[in-house]
Short mmCIF file of the C-alpha atoms (twelve columns), coordinates in Angstrom:
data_MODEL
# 
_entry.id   MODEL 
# 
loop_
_atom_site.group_PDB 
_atom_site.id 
_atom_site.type_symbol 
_atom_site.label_atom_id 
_atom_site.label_alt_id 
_atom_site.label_comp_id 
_atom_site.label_asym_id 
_atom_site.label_seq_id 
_atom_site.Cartn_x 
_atom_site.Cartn_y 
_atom_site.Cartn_z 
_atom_site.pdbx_PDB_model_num 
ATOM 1   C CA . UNK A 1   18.827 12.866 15.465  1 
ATOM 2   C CA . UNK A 2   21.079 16.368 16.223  1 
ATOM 3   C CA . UNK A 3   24.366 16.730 15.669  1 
ATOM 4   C CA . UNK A 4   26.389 19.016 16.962  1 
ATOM 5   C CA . UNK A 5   27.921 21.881 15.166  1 
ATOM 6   C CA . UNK A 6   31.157 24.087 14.435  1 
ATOM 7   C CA . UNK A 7   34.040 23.849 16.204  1 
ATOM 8   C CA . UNK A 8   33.084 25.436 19.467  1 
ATOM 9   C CA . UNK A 9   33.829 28.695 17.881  1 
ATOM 10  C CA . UNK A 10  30.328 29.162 17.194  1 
ATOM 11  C CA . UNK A 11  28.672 28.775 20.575  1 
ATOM 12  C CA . UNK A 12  27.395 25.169 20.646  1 
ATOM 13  C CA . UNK A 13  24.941 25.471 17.821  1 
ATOM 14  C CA . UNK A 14  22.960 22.565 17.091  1 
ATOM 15  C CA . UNK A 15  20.730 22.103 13.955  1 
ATOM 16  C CA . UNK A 16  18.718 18.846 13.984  1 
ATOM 17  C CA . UNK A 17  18.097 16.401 11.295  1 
ATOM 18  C CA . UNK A 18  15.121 15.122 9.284   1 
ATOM 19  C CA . UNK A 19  13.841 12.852 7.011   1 
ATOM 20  C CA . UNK A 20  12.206 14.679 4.135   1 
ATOM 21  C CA . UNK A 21  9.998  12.760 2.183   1 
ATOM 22  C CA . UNK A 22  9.575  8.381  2.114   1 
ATOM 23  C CA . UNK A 23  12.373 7.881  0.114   1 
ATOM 24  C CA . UNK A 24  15.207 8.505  2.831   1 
ATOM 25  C CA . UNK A 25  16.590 11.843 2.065   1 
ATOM 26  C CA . UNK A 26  17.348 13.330 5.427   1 
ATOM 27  C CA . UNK A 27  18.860 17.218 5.789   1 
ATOM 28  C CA . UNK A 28  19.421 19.399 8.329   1 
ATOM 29  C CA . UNK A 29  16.201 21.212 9.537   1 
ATOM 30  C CA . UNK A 30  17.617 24.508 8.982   1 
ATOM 31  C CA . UNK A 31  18.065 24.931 5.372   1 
ATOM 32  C CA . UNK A 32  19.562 27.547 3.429   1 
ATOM 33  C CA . UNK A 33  17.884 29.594 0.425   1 
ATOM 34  C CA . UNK A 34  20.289 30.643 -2.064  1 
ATOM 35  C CA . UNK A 35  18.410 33.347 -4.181  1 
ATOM 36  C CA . UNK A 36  18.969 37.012 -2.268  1 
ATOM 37  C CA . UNK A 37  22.486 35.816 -3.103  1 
ATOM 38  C CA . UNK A 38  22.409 36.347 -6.679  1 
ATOM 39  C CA . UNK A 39  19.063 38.157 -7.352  1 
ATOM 40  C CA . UNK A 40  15.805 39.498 -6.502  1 
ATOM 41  C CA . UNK A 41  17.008 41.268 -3.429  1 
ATOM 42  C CA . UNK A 42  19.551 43.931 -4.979  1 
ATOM 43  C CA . UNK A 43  22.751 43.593 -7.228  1 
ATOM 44  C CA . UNK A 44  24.160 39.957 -6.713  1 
ATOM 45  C CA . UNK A 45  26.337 39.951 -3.967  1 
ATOM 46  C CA . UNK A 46  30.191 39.379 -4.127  1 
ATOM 47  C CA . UNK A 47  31.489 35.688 -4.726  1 
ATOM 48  C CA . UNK A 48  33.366 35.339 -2.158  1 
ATOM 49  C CA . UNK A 49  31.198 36.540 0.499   1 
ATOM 50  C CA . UNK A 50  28.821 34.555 -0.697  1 
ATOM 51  C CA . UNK A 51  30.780 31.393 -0.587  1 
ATOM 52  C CA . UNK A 52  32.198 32.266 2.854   1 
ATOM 53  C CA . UNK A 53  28.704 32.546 4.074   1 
ATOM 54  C CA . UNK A 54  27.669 29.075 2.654   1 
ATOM 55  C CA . UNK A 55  31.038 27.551 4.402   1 
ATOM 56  C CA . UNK A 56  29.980 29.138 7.461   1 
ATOM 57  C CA . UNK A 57  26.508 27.431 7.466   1 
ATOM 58  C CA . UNK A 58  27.577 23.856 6.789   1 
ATOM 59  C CA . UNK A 59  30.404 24.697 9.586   1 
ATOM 60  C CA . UNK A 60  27.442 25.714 11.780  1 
ATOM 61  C CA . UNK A 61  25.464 22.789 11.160  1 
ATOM 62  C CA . UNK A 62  23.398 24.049 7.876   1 
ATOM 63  C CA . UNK A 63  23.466 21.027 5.016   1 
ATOM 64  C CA . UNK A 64  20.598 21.825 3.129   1 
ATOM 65  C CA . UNK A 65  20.690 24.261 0.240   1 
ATOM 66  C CA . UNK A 66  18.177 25.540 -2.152  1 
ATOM 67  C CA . UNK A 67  18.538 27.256 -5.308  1 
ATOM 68  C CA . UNK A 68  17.293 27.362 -8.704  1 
ATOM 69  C CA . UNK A 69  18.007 27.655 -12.139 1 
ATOM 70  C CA . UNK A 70  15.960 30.520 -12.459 1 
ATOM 71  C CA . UNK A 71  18.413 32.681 -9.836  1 
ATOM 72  C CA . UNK A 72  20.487 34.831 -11.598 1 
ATOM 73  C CA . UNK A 73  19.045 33.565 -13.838 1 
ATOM 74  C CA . UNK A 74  21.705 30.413 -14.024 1 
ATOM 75  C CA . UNK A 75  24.153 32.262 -11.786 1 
ATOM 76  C CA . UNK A 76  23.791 31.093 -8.567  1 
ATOM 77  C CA . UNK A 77  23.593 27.409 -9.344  1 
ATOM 78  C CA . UNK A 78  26.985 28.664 -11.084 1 
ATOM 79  C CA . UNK A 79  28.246 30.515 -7.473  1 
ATOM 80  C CA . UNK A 80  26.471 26.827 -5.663  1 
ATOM 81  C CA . UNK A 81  28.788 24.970 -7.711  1 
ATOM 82  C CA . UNK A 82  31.770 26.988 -6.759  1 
ATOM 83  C CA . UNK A 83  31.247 26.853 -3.159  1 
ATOM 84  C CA . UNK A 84  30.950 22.768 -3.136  1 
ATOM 85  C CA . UNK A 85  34.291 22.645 -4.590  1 
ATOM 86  C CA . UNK A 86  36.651 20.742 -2.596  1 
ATOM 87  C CA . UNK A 87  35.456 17.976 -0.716  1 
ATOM 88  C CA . UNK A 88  32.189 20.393 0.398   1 
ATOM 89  C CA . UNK A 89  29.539 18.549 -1.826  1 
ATOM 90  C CA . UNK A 90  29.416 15.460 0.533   1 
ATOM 91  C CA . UNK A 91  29.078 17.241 3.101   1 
ATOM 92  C CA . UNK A 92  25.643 18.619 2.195   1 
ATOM 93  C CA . UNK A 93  21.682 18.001 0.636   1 
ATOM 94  C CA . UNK A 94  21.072 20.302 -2.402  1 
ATOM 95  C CA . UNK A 95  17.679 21.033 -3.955  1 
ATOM 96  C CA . UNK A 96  17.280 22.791 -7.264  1 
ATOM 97  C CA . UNK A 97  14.178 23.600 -9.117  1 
ATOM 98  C CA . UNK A 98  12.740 23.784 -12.904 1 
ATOM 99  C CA . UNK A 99  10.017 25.303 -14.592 1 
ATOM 100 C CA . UNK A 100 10.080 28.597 -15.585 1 
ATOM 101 C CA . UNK A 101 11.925 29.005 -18.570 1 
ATOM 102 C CA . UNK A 102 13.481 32.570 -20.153 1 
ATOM 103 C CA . UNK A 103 13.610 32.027 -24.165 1 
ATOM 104 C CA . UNK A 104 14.267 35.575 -26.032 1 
ATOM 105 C CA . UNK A 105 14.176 37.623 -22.887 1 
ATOM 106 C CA . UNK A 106 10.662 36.132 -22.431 1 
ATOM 107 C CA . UNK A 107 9.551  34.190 -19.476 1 
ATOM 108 C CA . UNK A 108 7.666  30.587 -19.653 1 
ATOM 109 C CA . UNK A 109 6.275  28.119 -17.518 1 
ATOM 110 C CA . UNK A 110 7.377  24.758 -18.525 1 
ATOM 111 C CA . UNK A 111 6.523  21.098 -17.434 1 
ATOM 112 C CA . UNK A 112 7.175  19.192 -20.986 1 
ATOM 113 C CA . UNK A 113 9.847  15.992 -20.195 1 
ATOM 114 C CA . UNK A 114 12.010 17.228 -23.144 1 
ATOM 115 C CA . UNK A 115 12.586 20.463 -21.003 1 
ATOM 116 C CA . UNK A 116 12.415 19.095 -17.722 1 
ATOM 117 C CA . UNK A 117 15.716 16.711 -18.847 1 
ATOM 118 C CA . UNK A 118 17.264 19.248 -20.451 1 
ATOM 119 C CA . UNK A 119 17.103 21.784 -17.548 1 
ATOM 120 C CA . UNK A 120 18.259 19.019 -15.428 1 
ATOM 121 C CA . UNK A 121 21.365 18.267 -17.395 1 
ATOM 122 C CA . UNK A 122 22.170 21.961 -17.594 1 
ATOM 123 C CA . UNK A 123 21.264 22.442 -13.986 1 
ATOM 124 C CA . UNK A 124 23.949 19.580 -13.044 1 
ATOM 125 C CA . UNK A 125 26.995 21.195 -15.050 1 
ATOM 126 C CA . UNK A 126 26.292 24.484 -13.455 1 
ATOM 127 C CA . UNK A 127 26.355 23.196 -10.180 1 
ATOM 128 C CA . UNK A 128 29.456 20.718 -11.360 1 
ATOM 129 C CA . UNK A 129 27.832 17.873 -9.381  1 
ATOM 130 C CA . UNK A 130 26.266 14.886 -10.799 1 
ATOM 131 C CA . UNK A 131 23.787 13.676 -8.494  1 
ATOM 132 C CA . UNK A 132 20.891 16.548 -7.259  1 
ATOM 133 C CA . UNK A 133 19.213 15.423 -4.130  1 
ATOM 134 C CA . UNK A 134 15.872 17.170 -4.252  1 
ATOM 135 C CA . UNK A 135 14.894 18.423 -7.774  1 
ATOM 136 C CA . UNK A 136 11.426 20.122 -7.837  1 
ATOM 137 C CA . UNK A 137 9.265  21.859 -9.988  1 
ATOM 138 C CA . UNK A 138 9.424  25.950 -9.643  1 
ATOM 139 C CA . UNK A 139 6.134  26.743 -11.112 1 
ATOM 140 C CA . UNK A 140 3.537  23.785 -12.315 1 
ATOM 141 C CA . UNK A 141 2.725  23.775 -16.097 1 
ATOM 142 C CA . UNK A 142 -0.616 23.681 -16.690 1 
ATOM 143 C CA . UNK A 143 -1.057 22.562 -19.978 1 
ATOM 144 C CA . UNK A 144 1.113  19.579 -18.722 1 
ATOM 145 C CA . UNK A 145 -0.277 16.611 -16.797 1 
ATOM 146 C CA . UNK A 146 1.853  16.449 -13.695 1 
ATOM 147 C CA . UNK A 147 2.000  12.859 -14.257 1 
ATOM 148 C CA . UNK A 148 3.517  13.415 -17.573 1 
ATOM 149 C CA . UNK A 149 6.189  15.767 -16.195 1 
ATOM 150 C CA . UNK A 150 7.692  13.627 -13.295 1 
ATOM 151 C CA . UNK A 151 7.920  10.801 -15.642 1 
# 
């Protein structure tokens, strides 16, 4: 089903919807990636912008988000959180990933449940939400049966 976007302001734009997955989850089928905004691609760009450009998106039609807790690292789940303030997180789908740890300045793929919960739990009080709606291994452990780490 498509819904239509914006307030006019933005020429008409449409962005469909989707299910993703058997479970029901349906997003918009343009999604947003969150990481140039806090790393990898340059100095992390201003707050503000940032959050302006997310408000934008979900005005345009955009619903569904990815970051990580890896970004920043931990900082733009942080600037995520900030821009779903308000009324703004029911408005939209928001994936998040685990699995590569940073311990002593010293990166680590991780897959053990102990870590997997606690990443989670840290992951939902950055973001200030407490539901995630798609929450996905980064990088797959291999010492780790993947059955043990969804479980």
């Amino acid at each position: 089903m498509a819904r239509e976007a914006g307030s006019g302001n933005d020429g008409g734009v449409i962005v469909g919807r989707m299910k993703l997955g058997s479970q029901g989850l349906e997003v918009s089928r343009q999604g947003l990636g969150c990481m140039g905004m806090s790393a990898f691609y340059g100095p992390p760009k201003p707050d503000t912008d940032m959050i302006a450009l997310i408000h934008y998106a979900i005005r345009s039609g955009v619903t569904f988000f990815d970051t990580s807790d890896i970004y920043g690292p931990f900082t733009n789940e942080i600037l995520l959180g900030k821009a779903l303030q308000g009324g703004v997180r029911e408005k939209v789908e928001l994936a998040t990933k685990f699995g590569i740890s940073f311990q002593d300045g010293k990166r680590e793929i991780r897959g053990d449940p102990a870590y997997v919960r606690a990443a989670c739990e840290s992951s939902l009080q950055r973001l200030g939400i407490d539901c995630i709606d798609l929450y996905y291994q980064h990088r797959v452990d291999t010492r780790v049966p993947i059955e043990v780490t969804v479980s």
